[in-house]
Gaussian input, Z-matrix of N, CA and C with variables (Angstrom, degrees):
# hf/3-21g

backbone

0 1
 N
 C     1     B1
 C     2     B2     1     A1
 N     3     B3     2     A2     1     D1
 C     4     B4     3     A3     2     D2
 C     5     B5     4     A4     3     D3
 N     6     B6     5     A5     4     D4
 C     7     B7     6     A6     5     D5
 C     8     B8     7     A7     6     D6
 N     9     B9     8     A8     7     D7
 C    10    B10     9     A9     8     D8
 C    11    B11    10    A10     9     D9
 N    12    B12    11    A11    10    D10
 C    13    B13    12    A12    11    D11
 C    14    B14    13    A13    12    D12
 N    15    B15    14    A14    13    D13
 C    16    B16    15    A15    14    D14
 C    17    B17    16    A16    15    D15
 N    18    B18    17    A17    16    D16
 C    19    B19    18    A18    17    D17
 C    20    B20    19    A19    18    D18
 N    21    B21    20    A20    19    D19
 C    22    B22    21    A21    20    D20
 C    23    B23    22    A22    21    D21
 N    24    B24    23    A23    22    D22
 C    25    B25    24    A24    23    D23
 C    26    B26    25    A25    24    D24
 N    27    B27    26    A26    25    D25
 C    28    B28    27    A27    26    D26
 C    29    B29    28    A28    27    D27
 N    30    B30    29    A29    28    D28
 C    31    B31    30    A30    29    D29
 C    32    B32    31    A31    30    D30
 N    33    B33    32    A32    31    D31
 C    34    B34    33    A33    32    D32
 C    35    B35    34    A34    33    D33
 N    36    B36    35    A35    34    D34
 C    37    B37    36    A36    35    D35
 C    38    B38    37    A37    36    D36
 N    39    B39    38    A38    37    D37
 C    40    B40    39    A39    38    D38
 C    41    B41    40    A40    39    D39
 N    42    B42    41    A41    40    D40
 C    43    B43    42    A42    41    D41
 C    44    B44    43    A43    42    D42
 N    45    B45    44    A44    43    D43
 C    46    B46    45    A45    44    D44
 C    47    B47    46    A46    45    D45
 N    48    B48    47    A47    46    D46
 C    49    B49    48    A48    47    D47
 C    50    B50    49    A49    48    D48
 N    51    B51    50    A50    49    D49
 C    52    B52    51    A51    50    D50
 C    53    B53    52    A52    51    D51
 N    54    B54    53    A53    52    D52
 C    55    B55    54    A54    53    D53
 C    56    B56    55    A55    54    D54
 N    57    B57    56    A56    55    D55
 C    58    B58    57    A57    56    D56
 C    59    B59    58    A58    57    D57
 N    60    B60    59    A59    58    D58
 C    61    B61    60    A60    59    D59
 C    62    B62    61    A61    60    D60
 N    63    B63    62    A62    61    D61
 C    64    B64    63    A63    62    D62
 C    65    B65    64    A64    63    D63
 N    66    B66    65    A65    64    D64
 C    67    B67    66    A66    65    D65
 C    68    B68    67    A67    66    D66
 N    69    B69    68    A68    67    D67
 C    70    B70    69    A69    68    D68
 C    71    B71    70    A70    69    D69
 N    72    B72    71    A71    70    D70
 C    73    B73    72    A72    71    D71
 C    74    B74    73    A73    72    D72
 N    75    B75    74    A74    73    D73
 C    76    B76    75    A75    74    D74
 C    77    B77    76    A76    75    D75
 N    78    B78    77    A77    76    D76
 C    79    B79    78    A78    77    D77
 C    80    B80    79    A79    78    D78
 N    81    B81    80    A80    79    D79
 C    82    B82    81    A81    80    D80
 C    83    B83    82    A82    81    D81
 N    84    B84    83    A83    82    D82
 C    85    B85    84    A84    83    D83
 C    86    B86    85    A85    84    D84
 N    87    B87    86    A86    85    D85
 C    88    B88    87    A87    86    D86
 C    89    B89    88    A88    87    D87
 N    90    B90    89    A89    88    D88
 C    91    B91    90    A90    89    D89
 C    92    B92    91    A91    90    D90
 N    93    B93    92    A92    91    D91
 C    94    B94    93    A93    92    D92
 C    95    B95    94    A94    93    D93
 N    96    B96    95    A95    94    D94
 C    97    B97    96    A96    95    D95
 C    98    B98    97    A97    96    D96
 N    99    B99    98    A98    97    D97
 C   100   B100    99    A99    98    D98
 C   101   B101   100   A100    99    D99
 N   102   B102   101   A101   100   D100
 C   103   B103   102   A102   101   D101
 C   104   B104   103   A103   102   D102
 N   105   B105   104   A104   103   D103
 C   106   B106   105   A105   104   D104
 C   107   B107   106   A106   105   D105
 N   108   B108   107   A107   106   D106
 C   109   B109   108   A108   107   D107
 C   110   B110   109   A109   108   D108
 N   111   B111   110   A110   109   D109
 C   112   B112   111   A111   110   D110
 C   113   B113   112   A112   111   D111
 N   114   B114   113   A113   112   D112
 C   115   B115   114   A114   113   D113
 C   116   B116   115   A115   114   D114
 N   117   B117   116   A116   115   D115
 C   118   B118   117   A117   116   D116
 C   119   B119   118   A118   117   D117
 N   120   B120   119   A119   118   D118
 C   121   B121   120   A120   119   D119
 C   122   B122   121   A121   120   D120
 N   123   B123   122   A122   121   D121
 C   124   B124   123   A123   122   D122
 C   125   B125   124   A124   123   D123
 N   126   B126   125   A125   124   D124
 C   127   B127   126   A126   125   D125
 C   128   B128   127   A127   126   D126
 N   129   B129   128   A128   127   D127
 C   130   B130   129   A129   128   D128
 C   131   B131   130   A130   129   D129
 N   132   B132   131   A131   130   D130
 C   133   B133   132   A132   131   D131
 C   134   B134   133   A133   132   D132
 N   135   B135   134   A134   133   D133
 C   136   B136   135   A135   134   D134
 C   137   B137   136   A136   135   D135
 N   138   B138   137   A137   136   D136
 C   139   B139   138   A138   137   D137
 C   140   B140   139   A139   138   D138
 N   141   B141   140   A140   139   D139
 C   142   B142   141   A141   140   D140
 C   143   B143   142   A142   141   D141
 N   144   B144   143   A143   142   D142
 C   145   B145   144   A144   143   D143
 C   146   B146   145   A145   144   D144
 N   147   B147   146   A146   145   D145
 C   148   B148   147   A147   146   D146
 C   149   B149   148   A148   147   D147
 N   150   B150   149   A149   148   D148
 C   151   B151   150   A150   149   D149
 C   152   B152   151   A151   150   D150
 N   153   B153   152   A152   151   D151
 C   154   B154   153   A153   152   D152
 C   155   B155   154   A154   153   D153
 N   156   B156   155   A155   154   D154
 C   157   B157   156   A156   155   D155
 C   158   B158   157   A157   156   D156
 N   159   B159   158   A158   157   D157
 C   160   B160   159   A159   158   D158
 C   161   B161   160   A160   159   D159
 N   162   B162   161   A161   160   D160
 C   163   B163   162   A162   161   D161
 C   164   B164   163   A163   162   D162
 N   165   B165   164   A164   163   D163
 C   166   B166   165   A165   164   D164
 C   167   B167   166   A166   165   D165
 N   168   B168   167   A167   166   D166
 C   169   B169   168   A168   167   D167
 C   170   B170   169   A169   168   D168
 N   171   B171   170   A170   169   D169
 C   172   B172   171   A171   170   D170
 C   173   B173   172   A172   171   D171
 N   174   B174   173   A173   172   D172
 C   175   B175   174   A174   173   D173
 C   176   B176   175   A175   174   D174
 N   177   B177   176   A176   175   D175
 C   178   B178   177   A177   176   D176
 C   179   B179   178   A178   177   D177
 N   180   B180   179   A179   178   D178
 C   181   B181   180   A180   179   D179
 C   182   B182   181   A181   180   D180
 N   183   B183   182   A182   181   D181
 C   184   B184   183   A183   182   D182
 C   185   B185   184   A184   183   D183
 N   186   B186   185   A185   184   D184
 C   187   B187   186   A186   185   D185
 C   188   B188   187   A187   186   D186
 N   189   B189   188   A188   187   D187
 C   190   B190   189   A189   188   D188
 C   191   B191   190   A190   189   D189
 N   192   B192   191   A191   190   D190
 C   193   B193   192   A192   191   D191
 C   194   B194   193   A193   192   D192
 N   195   B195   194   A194   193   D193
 C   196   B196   195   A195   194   D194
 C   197   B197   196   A196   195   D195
 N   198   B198   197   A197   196   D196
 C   199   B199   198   A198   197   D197
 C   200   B200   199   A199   198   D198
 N   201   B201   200   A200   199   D199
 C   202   B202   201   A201   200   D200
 C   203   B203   202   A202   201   D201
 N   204   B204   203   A203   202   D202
 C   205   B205   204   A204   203   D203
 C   206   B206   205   A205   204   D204
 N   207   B207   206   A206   205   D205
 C   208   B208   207   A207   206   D206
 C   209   B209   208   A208   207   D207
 N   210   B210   209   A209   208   D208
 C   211   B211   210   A210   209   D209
 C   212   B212   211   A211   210   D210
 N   213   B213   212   A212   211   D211
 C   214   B214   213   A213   212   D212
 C   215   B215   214   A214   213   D213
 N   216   B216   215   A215   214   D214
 C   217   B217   216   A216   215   D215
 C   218   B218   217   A217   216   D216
 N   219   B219   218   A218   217   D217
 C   220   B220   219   A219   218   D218
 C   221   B221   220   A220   219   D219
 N   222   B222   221   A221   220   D220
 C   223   B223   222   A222   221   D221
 C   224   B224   223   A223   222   D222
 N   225   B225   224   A224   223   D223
 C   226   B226   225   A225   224   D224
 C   227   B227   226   A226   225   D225
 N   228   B228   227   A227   226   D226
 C   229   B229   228   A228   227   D227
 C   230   B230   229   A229   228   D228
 N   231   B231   230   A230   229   D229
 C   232   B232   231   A231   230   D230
 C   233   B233   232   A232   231   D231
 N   234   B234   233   A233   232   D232
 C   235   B235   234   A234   233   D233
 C   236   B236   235   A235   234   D234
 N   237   B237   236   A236   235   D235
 C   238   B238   237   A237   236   D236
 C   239   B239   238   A238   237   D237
 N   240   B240   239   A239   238   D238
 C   241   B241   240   A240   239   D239
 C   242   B242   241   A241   240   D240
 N   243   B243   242   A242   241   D241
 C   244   B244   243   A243   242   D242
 C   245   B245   244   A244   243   D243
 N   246   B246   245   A245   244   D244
 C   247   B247   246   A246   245   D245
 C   248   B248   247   A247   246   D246
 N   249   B249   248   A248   247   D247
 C   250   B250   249   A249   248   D248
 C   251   B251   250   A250   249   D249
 N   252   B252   251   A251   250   D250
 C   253   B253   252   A252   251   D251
 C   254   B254   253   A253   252   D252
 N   255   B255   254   A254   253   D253
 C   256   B256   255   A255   254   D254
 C   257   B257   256   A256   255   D255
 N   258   B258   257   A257   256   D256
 C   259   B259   258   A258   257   D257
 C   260   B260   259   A259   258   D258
 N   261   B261   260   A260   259   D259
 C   262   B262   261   A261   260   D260
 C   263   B263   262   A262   261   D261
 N   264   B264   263   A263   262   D262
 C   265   B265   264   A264   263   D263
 C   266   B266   265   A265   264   D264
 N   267   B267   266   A266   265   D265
 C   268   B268   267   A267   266   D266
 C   269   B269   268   A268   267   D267
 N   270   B270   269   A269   268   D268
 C   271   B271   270   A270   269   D269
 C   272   B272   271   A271   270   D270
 N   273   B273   272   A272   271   D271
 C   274   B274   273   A273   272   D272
 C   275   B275   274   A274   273   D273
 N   276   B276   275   A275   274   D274
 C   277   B277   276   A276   275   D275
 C   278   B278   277   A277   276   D276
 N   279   B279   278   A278   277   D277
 C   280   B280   279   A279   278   D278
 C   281   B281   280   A280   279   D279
 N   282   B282   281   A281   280   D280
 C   283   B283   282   A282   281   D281
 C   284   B284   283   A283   282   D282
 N   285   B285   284   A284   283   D283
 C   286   B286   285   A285   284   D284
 C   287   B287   286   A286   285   D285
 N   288   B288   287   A287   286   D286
 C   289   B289   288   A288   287   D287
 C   290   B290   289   A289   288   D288
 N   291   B291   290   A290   289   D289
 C   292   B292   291   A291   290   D290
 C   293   B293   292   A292   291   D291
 N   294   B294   293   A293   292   D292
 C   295   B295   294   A294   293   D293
 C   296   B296   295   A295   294   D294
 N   297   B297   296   A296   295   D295
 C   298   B298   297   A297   296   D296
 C   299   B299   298   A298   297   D297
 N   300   B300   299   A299   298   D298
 C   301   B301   300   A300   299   D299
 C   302   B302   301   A301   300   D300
 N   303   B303   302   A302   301   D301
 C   304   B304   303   A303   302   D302
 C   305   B305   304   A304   303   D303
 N   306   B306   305   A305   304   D304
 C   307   B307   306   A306   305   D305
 C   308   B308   307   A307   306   D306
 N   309   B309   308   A308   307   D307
 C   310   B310   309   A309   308   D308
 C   311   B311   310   A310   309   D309
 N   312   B312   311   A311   310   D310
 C   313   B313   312   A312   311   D311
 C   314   B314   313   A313   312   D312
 N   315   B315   314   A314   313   D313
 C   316   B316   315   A315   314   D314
 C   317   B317   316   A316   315   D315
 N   318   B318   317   A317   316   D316
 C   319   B319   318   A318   317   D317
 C   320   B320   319   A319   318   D318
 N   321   B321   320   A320   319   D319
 C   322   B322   321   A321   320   D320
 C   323   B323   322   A322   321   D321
 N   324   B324   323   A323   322   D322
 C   325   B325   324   A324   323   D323
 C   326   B326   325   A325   324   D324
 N   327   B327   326   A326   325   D325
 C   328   B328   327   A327   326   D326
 C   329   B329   328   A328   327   D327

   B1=1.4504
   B2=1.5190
   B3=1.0879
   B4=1.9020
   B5=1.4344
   B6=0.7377
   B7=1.8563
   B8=1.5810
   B9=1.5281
   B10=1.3001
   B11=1.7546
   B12=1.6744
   B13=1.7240
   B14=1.6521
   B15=1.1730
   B16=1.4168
   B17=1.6249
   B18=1.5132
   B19=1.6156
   B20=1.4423
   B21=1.4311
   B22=1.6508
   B23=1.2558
   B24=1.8174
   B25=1.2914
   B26=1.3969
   B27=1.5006
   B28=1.6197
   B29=2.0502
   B30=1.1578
   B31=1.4225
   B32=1.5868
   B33=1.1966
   B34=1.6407
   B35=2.1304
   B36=0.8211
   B37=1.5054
   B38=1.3138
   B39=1.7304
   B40=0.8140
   B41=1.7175
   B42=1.6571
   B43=1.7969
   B44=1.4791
   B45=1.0881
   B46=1.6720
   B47=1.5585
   B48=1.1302
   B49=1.2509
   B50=1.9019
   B51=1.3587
   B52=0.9938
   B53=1.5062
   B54=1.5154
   B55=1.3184
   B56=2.2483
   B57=1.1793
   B58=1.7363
   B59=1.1374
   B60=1.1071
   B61=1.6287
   B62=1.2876
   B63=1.3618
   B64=2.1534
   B65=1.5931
   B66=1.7030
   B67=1.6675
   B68=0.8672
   B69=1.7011
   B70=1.7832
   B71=1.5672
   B72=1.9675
   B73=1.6231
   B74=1.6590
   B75=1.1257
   B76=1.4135
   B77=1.4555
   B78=1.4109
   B79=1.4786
   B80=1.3557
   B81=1.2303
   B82=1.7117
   B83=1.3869
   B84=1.3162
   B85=2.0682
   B86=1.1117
   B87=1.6233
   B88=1.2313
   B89=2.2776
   B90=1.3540
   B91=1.8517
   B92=0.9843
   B93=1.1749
   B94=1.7900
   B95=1.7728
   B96=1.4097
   B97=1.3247
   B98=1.4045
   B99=1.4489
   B100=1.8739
   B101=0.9319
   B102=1.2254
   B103=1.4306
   B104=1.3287
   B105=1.5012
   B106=1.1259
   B107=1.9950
   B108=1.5095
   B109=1.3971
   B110=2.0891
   B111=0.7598
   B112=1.8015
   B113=1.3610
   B114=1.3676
   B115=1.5550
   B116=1.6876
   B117=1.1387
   B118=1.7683
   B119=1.6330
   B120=1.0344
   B121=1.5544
   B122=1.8959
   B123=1.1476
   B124=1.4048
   B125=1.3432
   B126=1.2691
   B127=1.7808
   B128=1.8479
   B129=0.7822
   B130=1.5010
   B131=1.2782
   B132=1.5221
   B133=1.4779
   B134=1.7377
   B135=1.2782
   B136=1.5751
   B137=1.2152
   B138=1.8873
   B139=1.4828
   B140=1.7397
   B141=1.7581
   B142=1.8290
   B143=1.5688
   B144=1.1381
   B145=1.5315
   B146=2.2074
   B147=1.3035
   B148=1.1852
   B149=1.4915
   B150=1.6962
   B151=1.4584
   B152=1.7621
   B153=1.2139
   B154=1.3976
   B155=2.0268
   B156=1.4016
   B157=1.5987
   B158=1.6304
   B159=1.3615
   B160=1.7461
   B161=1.8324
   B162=1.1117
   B163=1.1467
   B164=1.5485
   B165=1.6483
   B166=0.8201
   B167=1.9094
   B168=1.2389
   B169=1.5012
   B170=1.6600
   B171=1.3997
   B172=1.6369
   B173=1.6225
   B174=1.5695
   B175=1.6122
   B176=1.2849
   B177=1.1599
   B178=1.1208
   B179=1.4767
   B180=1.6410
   B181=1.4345
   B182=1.6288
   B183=1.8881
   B184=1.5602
   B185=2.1401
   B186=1.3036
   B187=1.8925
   B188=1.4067
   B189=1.2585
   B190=1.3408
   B191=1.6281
   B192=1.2928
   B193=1.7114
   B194=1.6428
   B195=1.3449
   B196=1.2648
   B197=1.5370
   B198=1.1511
   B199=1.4290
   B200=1.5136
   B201=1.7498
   B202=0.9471
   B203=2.0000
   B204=2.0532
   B205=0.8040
   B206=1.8956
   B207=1.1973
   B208=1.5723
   B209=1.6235
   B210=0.8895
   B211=1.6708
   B212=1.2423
   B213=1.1434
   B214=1.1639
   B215=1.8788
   B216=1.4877
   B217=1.2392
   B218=1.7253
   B219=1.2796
   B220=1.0109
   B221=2.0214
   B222=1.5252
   B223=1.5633
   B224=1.9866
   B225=1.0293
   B226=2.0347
   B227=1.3531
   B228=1.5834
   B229=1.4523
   B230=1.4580
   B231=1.0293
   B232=1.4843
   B233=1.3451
   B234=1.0583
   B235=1.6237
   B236=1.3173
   B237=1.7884
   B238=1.5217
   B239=1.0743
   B240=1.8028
   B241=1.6413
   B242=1.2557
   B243=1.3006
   B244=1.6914
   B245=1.6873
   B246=1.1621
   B247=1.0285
   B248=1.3637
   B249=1.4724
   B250=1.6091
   B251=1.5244
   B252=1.0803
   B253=1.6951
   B254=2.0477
   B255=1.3376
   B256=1.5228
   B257=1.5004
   B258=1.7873
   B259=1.1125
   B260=1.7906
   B261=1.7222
   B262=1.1966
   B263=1.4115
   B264=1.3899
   B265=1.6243
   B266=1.3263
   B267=1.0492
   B268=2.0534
   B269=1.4523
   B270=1.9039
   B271=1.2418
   B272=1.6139
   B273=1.0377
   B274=1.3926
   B275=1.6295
   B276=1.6219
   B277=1.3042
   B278=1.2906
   B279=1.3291
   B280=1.4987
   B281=2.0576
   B282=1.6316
   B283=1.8366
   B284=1.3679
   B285=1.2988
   B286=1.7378
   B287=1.4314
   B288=1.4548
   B289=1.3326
   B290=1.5636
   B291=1.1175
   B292=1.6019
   B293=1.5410
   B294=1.6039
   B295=1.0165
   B296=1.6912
   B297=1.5099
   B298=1.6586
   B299=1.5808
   B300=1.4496
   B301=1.3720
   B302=1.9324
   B303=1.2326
   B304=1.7622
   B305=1.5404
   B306=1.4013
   B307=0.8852
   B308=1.8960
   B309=1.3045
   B310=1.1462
   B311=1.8025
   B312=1.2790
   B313=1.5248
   B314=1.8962
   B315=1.2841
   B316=1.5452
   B317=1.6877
   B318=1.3761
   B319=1.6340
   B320=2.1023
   B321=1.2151
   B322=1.5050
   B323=1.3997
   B324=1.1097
   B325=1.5944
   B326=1.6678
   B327=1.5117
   B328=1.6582
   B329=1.5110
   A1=108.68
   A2=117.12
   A3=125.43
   A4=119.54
   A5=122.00
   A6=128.79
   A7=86.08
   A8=106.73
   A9=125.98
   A10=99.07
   A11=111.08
   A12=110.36
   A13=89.98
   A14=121.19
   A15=90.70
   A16=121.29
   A17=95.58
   A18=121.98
   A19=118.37
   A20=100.38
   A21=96.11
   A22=121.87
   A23=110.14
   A24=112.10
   A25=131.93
   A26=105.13
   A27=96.68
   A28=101.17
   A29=116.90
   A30=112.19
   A31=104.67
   A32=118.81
   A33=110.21
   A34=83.84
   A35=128.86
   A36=126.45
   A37=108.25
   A38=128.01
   A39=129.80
   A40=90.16
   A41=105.15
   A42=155.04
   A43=105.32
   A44=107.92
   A45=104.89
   A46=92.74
   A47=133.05
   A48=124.84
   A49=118.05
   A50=106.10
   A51=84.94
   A52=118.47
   A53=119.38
   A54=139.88
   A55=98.34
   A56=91.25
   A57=108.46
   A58=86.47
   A59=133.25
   A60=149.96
   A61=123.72
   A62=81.48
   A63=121.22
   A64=111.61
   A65=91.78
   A66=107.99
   A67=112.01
   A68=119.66
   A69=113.05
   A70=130.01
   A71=80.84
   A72=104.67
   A73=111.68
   A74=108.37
   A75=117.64
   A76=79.79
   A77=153.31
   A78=128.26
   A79=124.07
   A80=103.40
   A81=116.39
   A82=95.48
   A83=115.57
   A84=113.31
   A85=92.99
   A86=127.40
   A87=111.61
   A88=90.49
   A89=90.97
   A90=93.00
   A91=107.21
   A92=125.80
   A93=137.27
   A94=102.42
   A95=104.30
   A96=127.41
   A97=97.46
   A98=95.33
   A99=96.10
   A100=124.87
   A101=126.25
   A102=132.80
   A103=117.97
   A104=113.38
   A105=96.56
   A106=97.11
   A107=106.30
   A108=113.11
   A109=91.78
   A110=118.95
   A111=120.60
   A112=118.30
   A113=110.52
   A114=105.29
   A115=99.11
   A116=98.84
   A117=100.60
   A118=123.10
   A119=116.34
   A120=123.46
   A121=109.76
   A122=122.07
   A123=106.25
   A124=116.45
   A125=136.81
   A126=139.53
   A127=94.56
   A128=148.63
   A129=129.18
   A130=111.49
   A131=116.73
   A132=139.59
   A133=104.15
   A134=94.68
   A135=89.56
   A136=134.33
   A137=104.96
   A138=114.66
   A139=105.57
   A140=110.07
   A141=101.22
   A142=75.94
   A143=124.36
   A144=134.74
   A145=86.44
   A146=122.69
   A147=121.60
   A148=138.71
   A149=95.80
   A150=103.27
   A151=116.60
   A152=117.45
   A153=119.32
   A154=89.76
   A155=95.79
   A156=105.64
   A157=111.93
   A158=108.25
   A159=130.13
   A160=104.02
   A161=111.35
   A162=122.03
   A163=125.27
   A164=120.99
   A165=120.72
   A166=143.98
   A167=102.00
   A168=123.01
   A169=103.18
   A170=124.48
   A171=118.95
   A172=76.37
   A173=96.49
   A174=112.75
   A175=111.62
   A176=138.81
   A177=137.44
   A178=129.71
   A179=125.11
   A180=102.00
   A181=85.39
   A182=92.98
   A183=108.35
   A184=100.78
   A185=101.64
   A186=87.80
   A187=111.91
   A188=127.94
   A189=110.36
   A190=103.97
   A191=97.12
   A192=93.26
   A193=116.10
   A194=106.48
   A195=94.41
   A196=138.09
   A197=102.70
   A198=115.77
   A199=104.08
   A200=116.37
   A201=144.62
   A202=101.71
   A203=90.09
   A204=96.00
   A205=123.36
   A206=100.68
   A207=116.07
   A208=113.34
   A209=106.29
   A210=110.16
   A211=103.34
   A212=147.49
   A213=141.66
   A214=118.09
   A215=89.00
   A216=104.85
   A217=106.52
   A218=126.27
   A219=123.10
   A220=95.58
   A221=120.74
   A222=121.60
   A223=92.21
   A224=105.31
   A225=96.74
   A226=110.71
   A227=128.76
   A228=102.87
   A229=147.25
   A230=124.46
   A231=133.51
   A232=88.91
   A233=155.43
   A234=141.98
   A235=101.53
   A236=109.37
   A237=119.72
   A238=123.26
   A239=113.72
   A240=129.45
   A241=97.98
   A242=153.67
   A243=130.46
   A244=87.05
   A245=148.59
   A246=138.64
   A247=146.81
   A248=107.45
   A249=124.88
   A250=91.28
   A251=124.00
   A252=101.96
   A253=94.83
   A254=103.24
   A255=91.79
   A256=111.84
   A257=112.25
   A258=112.69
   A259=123.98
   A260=97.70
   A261=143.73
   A262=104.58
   A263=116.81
   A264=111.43
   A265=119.64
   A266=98.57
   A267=109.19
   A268=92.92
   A269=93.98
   A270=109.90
   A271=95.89
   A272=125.26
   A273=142.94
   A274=118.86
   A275=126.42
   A276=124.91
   A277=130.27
   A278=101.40
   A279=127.98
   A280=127.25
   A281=85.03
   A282=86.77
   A283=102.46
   A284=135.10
   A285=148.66
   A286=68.98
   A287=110.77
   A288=141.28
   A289=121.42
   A290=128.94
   A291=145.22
   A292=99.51
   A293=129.91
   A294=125.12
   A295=96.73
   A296=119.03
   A297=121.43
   A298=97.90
   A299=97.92
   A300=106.60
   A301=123.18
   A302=110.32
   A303=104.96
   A304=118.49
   A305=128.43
   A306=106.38
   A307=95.83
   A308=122.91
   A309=112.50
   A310=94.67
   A311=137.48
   A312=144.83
   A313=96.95
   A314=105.47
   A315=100.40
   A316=114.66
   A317=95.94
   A318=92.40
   A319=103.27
   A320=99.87
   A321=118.87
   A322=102.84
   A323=130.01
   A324=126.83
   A325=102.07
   A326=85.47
   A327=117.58
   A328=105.59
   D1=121.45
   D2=162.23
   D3=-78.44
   D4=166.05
   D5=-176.86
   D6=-121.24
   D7=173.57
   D8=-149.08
   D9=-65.43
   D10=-39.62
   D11=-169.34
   D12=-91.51
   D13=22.40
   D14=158.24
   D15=118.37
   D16=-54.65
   D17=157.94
   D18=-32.47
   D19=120.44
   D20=164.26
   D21=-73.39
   D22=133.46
   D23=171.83
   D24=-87.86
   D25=145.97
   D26=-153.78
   D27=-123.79
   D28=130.76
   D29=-167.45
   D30=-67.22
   D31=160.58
   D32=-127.49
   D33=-147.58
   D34=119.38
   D35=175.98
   D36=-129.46
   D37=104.53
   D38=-152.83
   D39=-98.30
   D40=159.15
   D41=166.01
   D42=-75.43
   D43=141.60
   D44=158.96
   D45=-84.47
   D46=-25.91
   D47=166.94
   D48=-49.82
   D49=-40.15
   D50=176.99
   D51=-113.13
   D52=19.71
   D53=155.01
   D54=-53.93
   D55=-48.29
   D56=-168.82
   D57=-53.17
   D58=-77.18
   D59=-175.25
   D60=-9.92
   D61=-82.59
   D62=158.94
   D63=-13.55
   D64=-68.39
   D65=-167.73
   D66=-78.90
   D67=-22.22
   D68=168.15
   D69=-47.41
   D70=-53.82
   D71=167.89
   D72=-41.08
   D73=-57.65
   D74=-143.64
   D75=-83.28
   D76=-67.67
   D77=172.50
   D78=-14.62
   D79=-58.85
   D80=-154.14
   D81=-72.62
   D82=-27.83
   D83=178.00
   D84=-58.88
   D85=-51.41
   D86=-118.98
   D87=-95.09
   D88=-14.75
   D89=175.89
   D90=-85.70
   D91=8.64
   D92=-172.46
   D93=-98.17
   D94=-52.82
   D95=165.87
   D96=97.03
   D97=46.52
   D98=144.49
   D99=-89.57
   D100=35.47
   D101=165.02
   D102=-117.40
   D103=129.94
   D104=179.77
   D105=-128.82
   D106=157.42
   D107=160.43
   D108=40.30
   D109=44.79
   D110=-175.49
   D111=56.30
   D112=28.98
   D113=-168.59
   D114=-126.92
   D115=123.83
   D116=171.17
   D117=-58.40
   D118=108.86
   D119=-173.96
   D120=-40.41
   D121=157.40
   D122=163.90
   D123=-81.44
   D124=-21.60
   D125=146.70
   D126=-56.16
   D127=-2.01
   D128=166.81
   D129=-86.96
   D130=-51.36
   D131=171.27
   D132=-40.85
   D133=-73.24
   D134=-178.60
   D135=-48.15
   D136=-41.15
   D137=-171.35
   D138=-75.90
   D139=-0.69
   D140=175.50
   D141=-95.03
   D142=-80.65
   D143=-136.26
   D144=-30.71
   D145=-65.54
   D146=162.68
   D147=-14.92
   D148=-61.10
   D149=174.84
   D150=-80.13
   D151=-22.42
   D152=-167.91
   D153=-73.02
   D154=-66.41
   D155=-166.90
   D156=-37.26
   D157=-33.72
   D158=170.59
   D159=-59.53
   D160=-68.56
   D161=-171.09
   D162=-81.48
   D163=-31.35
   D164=143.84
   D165=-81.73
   D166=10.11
   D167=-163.07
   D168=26.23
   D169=80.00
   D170=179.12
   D171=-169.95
   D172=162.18
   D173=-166.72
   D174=-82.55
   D175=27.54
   D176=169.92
   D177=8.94
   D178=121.67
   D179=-178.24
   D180=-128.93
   D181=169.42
   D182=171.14
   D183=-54.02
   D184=-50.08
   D185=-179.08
   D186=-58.21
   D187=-21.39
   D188=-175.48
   D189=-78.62
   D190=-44.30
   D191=177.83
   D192=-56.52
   D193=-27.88
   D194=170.64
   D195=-105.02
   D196=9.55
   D197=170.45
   D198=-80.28
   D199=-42.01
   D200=-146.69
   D201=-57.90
   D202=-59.01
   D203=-178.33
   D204=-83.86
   D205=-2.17
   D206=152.57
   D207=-44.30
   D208=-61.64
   D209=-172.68
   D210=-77.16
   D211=-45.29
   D212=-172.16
   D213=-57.74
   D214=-43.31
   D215=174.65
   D216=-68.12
   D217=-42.46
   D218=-157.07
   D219=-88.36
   D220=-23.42
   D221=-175.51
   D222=-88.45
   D223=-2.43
   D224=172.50
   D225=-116.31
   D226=-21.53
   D227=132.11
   D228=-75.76
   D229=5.38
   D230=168.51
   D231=-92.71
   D232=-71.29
   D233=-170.22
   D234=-32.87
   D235=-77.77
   D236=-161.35
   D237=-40.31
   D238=-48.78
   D239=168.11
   D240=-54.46
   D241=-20.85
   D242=-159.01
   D243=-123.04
   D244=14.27
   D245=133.51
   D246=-129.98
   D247=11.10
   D248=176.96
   D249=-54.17
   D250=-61.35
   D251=-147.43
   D252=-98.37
   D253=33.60
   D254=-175.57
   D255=-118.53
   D256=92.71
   D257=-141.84
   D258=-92.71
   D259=22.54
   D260=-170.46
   D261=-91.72
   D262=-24.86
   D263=169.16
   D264=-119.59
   D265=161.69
   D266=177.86
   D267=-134.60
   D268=153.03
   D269=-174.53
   D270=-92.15
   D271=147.34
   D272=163.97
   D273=-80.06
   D274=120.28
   D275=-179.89
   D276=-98.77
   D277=-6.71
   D278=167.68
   D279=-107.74
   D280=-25.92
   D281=158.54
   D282=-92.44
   D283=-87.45
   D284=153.29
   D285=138.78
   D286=79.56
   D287=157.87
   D288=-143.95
   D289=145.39
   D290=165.82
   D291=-68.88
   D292=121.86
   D293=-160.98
   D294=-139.30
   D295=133.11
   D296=170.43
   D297=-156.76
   D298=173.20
   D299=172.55
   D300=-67.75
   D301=139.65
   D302=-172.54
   D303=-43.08
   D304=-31.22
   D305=-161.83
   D306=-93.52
   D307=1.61
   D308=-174.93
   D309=-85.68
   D310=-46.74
   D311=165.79
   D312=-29.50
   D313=-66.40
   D314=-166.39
   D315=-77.18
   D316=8.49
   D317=177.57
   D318=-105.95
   D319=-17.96
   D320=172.84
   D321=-83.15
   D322=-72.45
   D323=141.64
   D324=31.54
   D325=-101.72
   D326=-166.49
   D327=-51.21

């Protein structure tokens, strides 16, 4: 299978390592102000697809970045919705974990 420029696409199994990566990228566009109106500039696209492939040595494409950030977006609203109003937990800044007492986990659990 090719992607739209041509490039072969290659199935892609992401790291939280390179989740870390990802979001660096995607900060540093966005203080750059490749973003516009919520839309990633096509100089934003390029300047990750660039930096990841650098930093991650793997072929990086604009779909992976954007599938990429598909899921991400879509695994931090299913978190947020299941604990915005649950006022039994705190986020942790030193685990970058959701943190409460056990029996409140095993009663969420259930």
């Amino acid at each position: 299978m090719k992607t739209s420029n041509g490039e072969k696409a290659c199935q892609l199994k992401w790291t939280e390592s390179m989740d870390t990566t990802l979001i660096e990228a995607l900060s540093y566009q966005q203080l750059e102000g490749n973003r516009v109106n919520g839309t990633w500039t096509t100089t934003a696209y390029d300047n990750m697809v660039n930096e990841l492939r650098e930093k991650l040595n793997y072929p990086i494409t604009k779909a992976h970045i954007m599938n990429r950030q598909k899921t991400l977006k879509k695994n931090f609203n299913e978190v947020y919705d299941m604990f915005k109003t649950a006022s039994d937990f705190g986020w942790s800044v030193d685990t970058k974990l959701f943190e409460t007492e056990p029996e409140v986990w095993k009663a969420k659990i259930e």
